[in-house]
C-alpha positions, 0 to 999 in steps of 0.5 A: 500500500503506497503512502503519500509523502510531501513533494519536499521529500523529492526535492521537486523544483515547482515553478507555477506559470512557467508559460501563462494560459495564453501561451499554453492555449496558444501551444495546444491549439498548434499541437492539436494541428501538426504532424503526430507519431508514437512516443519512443522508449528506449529498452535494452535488448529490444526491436523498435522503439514504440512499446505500448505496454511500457509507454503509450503516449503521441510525440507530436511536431508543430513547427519550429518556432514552438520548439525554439521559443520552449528552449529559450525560455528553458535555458532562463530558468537553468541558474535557478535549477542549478542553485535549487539542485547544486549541480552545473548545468551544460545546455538543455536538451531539444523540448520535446512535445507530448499528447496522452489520450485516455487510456495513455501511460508511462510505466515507472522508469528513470529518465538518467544520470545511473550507469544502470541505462544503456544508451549515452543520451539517458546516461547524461541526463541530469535534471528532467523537466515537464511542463503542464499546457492544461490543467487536471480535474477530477471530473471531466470537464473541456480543456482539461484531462482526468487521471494522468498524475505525475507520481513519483517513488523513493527509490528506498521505499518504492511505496512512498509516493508522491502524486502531482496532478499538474496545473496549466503552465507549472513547470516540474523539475526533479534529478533524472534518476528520481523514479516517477510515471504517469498514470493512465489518463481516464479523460480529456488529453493531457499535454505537456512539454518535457526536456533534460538538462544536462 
């Protein structure tokens, strides 16, 4: 049986109205338009890239300038994230932009920073960063999505957890290696930008 714990415990780096409701619903409505493919997983051993058992998720791919304004705006904040988590930051990976659907998720994994990861990109991740477009709800309402927490584990006691909801334009900052997931959305469609600096 989980128990909930506070996010200090996970030392999470919460910073609300990252982007304002204007920009998030600005994003939403060019992601709702641009080209679309399944999400990637990277697993040892394996075929392919798309394992929807682990992460069922859609990458979409509006256009350039949406992915150059998110990484500017990133880089702004890295002093911030370096002084919140006492390490020195290099540069910060190209955004990438997500879309979960109902029924979408993504099992428990790390993101980087452990030698336990096989592939040179994950390994040098330090920070993970995701950025909520939309706010979650309870109750099915329009704009907004169901289910979809953010749910982290102390990697000490996997039944310490900690669940974030999100909120339109919060952005989330934690250590790569921070064990964490997202449960299945049940309704609406979740959006949200995530990057890595390393």
């Amino acid at each position: 049986m989980s128990q909930a714990v506070p996010a200090t415990h996970f030392n999470l780096f919460l910073l609300p109205n990252f982007l304002d409701a204007e920009t998030c619903a600005h994003l939403r409505a060019a992601l709702a338009a641009a080209p679309k493919t399944q999400a990637p997983v990277y697993i040892q051993g394996t075929e392919g890239l798309v394992h929807e058992n682990v992460r069922k998720t859609t990458s979409v791919h509006p256009a350039a300038e949406n992915f150059s304004e998110i990484h500017a705006r990133l880089l702004q904040q890295q002093s911030a994230i370096e002084q919140h988590f006492g390490e020195t930051l290099h540069d910060c990976e190209r955004p990438q932009f997500l879309r979960y659907q109902k029924g979408d998720f993504f099992v428990r994994h790390q993101d980087g920073n452990t030698r336990q990861l096989d592939f040179d990109h994950l390994r040098i991740r330090r920070i993970s960063i995701v950025v909520f477009l939309n706010d979650h709800s309870v109750e099915p309402r329009d704009g907004g999505f169901s289910g979809g927490v953010l749910t982290f584990y102390d990697p000490a006691d996997q039944t310490m957890t900690f669940g974030l909801e999100g909120e339109t334009g919060l952005l989330v900052a934690f250590t790569a290696e921070t064990f964490h997931e997202v449960l299945p959305v049940t309704s609406g469609e979740r959006f949200t930008i995530i990057s890595w600096f390393r």
